[in-house]
C-alpha positions, 0 to 999 in steps of 0.5 A, a space after each residue: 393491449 395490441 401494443 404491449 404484445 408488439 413490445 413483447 413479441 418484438 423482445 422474443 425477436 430479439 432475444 432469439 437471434 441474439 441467441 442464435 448469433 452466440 451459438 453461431 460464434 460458439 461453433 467455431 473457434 475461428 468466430 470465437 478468436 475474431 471475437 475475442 480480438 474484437 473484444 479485446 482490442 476495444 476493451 484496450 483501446 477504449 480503457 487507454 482512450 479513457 485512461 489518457 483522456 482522463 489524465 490528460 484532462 485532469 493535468 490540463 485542468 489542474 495547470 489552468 487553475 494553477 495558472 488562472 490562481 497566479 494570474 488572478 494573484 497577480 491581478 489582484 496585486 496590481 489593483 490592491 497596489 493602486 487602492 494602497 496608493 490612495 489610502 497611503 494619500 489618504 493618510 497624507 491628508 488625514 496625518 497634515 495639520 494644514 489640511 486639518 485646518 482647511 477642512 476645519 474652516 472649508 470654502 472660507 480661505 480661498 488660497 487653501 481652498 485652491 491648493 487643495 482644489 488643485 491638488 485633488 485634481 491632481 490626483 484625479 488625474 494621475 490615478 486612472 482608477 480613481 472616479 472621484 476624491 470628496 472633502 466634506 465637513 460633518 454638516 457644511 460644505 465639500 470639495 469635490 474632484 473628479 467625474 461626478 457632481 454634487 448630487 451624483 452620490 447617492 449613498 453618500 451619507 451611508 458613505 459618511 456614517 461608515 467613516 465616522 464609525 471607524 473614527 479615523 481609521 481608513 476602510 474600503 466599502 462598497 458604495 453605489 456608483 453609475 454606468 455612464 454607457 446604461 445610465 444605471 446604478 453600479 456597484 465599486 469600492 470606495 475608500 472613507 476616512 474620518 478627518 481629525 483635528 489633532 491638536 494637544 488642547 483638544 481629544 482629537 474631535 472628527 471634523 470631516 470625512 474623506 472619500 475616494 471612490 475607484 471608478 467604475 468604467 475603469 474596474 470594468 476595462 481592467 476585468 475585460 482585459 484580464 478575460 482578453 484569452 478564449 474562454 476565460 472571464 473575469 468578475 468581482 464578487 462580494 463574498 458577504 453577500 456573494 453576489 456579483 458585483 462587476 461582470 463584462 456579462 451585464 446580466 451577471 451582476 447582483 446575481 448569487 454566485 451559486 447560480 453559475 455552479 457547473 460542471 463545464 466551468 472551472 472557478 478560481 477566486 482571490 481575495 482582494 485585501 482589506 476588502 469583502 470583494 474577491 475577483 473570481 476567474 471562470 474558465 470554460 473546460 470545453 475550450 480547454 479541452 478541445 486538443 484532448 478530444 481532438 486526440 481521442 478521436 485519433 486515439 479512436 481511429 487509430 483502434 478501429 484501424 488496429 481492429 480490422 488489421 487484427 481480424 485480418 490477421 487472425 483470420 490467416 493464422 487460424 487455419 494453421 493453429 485450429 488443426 493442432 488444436 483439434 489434436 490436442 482436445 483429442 490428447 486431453 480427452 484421452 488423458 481424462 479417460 486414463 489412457 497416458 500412452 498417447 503420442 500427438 504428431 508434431 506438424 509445426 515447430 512454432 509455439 503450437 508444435 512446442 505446446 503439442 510436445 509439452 503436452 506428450 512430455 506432460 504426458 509421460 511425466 502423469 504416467 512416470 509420477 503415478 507409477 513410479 513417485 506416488 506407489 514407489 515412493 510412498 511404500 518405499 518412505 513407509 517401509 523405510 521410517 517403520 524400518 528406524 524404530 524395528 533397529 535395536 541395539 540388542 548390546 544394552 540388553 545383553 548387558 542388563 541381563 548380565 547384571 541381573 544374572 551376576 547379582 541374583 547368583 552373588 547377592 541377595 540384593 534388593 537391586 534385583 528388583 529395582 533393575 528388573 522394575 526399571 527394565 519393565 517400565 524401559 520396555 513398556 515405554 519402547 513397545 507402545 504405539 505412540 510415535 511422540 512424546 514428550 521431554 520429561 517422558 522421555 528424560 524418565 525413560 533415561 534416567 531409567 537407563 542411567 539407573 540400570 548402568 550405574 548399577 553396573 559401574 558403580 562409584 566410577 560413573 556419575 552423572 547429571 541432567 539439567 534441563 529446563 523446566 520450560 522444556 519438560 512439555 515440548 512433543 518430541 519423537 520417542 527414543 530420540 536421546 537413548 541411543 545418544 546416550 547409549 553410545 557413550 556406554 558402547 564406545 566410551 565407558 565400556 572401553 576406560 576403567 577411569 572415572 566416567 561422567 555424563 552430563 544431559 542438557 536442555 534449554 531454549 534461545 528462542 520461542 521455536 528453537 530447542 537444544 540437547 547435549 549429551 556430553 562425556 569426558 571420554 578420551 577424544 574421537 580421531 580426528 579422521 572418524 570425526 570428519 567421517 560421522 559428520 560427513 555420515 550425518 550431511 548424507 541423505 538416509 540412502 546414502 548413509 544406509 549404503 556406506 555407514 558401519 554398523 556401529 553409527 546406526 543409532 546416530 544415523 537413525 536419530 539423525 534421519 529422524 530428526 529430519 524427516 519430522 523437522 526438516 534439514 535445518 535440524 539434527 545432530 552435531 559432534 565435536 570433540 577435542 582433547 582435555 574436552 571430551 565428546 560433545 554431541 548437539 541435537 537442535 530441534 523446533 516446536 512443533 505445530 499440531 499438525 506435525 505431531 499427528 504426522 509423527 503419529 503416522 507409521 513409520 
C-alpha cells in the first residue's frame, strides 16, 4: 500500500514540473524559438540519419546477397563441373564392352584385373574430390580404389539398391562417409551407376554397380575456403530433409534449417545440379554494417554539433526580432478590434521590417476593399445589371400601336385582336420576375414579335426558325434574342422597300456549347461601323456605356449580359459581306444549377 502511494505521488512530482517546464517556456518567445530549433534540428537530423542508415543499409545488403548469389553460383559451378567429370568417366565404363566384361568376369583375368585396378587409382588420384571409385558385382566380388577399406562402406547396399533402381542411369545421392579428424559418420554424395552387359543376344541384363563417392575432407576444405571472408560462411544443406549436412561449425550439421533463421543473418542458396544438396552462404549483417554505424555516429555528432551553433545563434537574433514582434501582436490585435488606421514604425530594413510594412500595406489594403470594392462595388454591379433590362427601345411599340391604330380606323379586321392578343402575351412575358428562361419560351416570345411585324410588312417579309429540338429546354436569360432581332427591323427592313427575310438558327457542337444566329439579307453594314461594333462588343460595360451610340444599346446590353452570366469566353459576333447579308452569332454554355439561381438575382 506504502508503495503504490509512493509510485503515485511520485507520478504527480512529475507531472507537476513538466507542467511547470512547459509553462516556463510558454512565456517567452525566446525559450520557445530555442525550443522549436531544438526540436527542429533533432527532428531533421535524426530523420536523415535514419533515412540514410536505412538506404544505405539496404543497398549494402542488397549488393552483398547479389554478390554472395554470384558467388555461390560460381562456387556451385566449379564443384558440378568436377561431379560432371566423374559422371561423364562413369559413363565411359558403363558405355566400354571391355569393361563390361571385366565386371562380368571380375577378379578372374588378372591382366584386366590390373588395367582397370590401375586405372582407378588414376582417377583417385587426378580427382582431389573424389574419396573413393567402387566396381562390384550383384553378389561376388569388388574393386575398390581410394581412401577406405572394404568395410568402410556402410550404406553400401542401400548404395547398390539405388543404382539397380535406376537401371543403368547414373544419379548422385546422399551416402554415409567418415571424418577422419572426429572419427564420426558424415554426410557427402556419392555418384552409383548400374553396369550393363549390352550384347545383341541379350536384353541388357544388370551385371554390377559403379560407385564413385566425393570426399569429405575435401567438401569441407572447399566450404572453409568459400567462408575464408570476415563474416561470411558457407554450409551444404539437403533441401529434402533440409538439414545441414556439411558445415565448417561441427554443431550445424544434422541440424533443421529453420533453427539458424535471424534477423542478423542474410541467407543465399543455390542448388547444386542434379542433386538434393543445395550450398547456402550465411552473411553476418553486423559485420556488413559496421562502416553504416560508424557513419551514424558521425551523422549524430555532427547534428548535435549543428544543434549548440543553432541555439547560439537564435539566442543573438532574438533580441532583435522579439521587439518588432511584440509591435506586430499590438497591430494585429488592433486590427481584430476594427481599428484599420493603425501605422507601425519600421526599426529595421531586414525581413522583419519588410513583414511590419506589409502588415501596414495590408492594412490599408482592409480598410481600402471594405470601403471602396465590397460597398462600391457591389451597389454599383447592382444598379448597373438592374439598369440592362429598365432600357427599352420604346421604336418597336410605337410602331405596333401604329398598326393597331391604322387597321382598327381602316379595316374591320380580325387582325386586330390577334395583334393586341400577341402584344398582351409579349408584355406578360417582359414584365415578369423571373431573370431565365428557357429556349422555346423565349422562341415563343419571337415568334410572337415576327407575327405583329408581318402584319405590318406584309408579303415583302418572310421568315424562318429552325432550332433544334435538343435546345428547346436549355435556361437562358430572358430577352436575350428580341433585341437581335429587333435590330434588323430598325436598321434594315424599315429602310428597303426590297424583299426582306429573316432566318433564326440554333443548334449544338458540343455537350456544353450552344449556337444562335440571327441572319437578314439586308444590304451589307460599312466596313468602318462594322470594325466600331465589334470593337464596341471587345469593351467592358464602362467603357461601352461611355462611348457606344444609342443605336447599338440593345446589342451592347445583350453582349454585357451574356458576359456577366457566362464569362468572357461568350457573346455576340457580326459579320457582314455584300451578296451575303448580316450575319449575327451569339455563343452560349449550359449552365449549372448554380448559375441559373444566380441569374435570378436583381440585376
Amino acid at each position: 500500500m506504502l508503495g503504490a502511494m509512493a509510485i503515485f505521488s511520485l507520478i504527480q512530482s512529475v507531472k507537476k514540473r513538466t507542467m511547470d517546464v512547459f509553462a516556463y517556456v510558454a512565456r517567452s518567445l525566446f525559450r520557445k524559438m530555442l525550443l522549436a530549433l531544438f526540436a527542429i534540428i533533432t527532428v531533421t537530423v535524426s530523420t536523415l540519419g535514419l533515412y540514410s542508415y536505412s538506404h544505405t543499409s539496404s543497398d549494402i545488403k542488397q549488393r552483398e546477397i547479389q554478390n554472395m548469389e554470384m558467388f555461390s553460383s560460381q562456387s556451385a559451378s566449379n564443384l558440378e563441373t568436377q561431379m560432371a567429370n566423374i559422371k561423364s568417366t562413369a559413363w565411359n565404363y558403363f558405355s566400354d564392352p571391355r569393361f563390361q566384361s571385366f565386371v562380368q568376369t571380375l577378379g578372374s583375368d588378372p591382366v584386366a584385373y590390373g588395367e582397370f585396378s590401375g586405372n582407378f587409382s588414376q582417377f583417385v588420384t587426378d580427382h582431389s574430390a573424389v574419396e573413393f571409385i567402387v566396381v562390384t558385382q550383384l553378389e561376388g566380388n569388388r574393386l575398390i580404389k581410394g581412401n577406405l577399406n572394404n568395410t568402410d562402406v556402410p550404406d553400401f547396399e542401400a548404395l547398390k539398391k539405388v543404382a539397380i533402381a535406376n537401371d543403368g542411369k547414373g544419379v548422385w545421392v546422399p551416402s554415409i562417409a567418415f571424418d577422419r579428424r572426429t572419427g564420426q559418420e558424415a554426410s557427402t554424395l556419392t555418384f552409383v551407376q548400374a553396369v550393363k552387359k549390352i550384347s545383341a543376344l541379350s536384353k541388357f541384363p544388370i551385371i554390377g554397380v559403379l560407385m564413385v563417392q566425393l570426399s569429405y575432407e575435401h567438401l569441407s576444405q572447399w566450404l572453409a575456403g568459400l567462408g575464408e571472408t570476415e563474416g561470411v560462411d558457407f554450409l551444404l544443406a539437403d533441401s529434402n530433409t533440409e538439414t545441414v549436412r556439411i558445415a565448417d561449425d561441427l554443431s550445424l550439421l544434422g541440424k533443421p534449417l529453420e533453427r539458424h533463421g535471424d534477423a542478423k543473418v542474410l541467407y543465399v542458396s543455390q542448388p547444386l545440379a542434379n542433386t538434393s544438396w543445395v550450398l547456402i552462404g550465411i552473411v553476418d549483417v553486423r559485420t556488413l554494417l559496421k562502416k553504416v554505424n560508424g557513419l551514424a555516429r558521425d551523422t549524430i555528432f555532427i547534428g548535435m554539433a549543428c544543434l549548440m551553433g543553432a541555439m547560439l545563434i537564435a539566442s543573438v537574433l532574438s533580441s532583435r526580432i522579439l521587439t518588432p514582434l511584440k509591435e506586430l501582436k499590438k497591430g494585429i490585435l488592433a486590427v481584430e478590434k476594427g481599428d484599420y488606421d493603425i501605422t507601425l514604425p519600421i526599426r529595421s530594413k531586414d525581413e522583419t521590417g519588410y513583414i511590419i510594412h506589409r502588415f501596414n500595406h495590408m492594412a490599408e489594403e482592409i480598410k481600402s476593399l471594405i470601403l471602396k470594392v465590397y460597398e462600391a462595388d457591389l451597389v454599383r454591379k447592382e444598379a448597373e445589371i438592374k439598369s440592362l433590362q429598365s432600357q427599352i427601345n420604346p421604336h418597336f411599340l410605337y410602331n405596333t400601336l401604329g398598326i393597331i391604330d391604322s387597321l382598327a380606323t381602316l379595316h374591320e379586321d380580325d387582325r386586330i385582336s390577334l395583334i393586341s392578343r400577341s402584344l398582351a402575351k409579349m408584355f406578360r412575358y417582359n414584365i415578369g420576375t423571373d431573370r431565365m428562361s428557357t429556349m422555346q419560351l423565349e422562341l415563343r416570345q419571337i415568334e410572337l414579335y415576327l407575327y405583329i411585324q408581318q402584319q405590318r410588312y406584309g408579303s415583302r417579309f418572310k421568315y424562318a426558325i429552325e432550332v433544334e429540338e435538343a435546345l428547346y429546354g436549355i435556361a437562358i436569360p430572358k430577352l436575350l434574342i428580341q433585341p437581335v432581332v429587333e435590330n434588323c427591323f430598325v436598321h434594315v427592313f424599315d429602310k428597303v422597300s426590297a424583299q426582306s427575310e429573316l432566318r433564326i438558327r440554333g443548334w449544338s457542337r458540343t455537350d456544353q456549347e450552344i449556337y444562335l444566329s440571327v441572319w437578314n439579307n439586308g444590304p451589307p453594314i460599312a466596313t468602318a461601323r462594322l470594325d466600331e461594333l465589334n470593337m464596341l462588343l471587345s469593351q467592358d460595360f464602362q467603357q461601352r456605356r461611355d462611348s457606344n451610340p444609342p443605336s447599338s444599346i440593345g446589342l451592347m446590353n445583350v453582349q454585357h449580359r451574356i458576359k456577366l452570366l457566362y464569362g468572357s469566353a461568350y457573346g455576340l459576333t457580326i459579320s457582314s459581306e455584300q451578296e451575303q447579308g448580316t450575319l449575327v452569332v451569339i455563343t452560349l454554355r449550359k449552365l449549372g444549377e448554380e448559375e441559373r439561381t444566380d441569374e435570378g438575382a436583381p440585376y
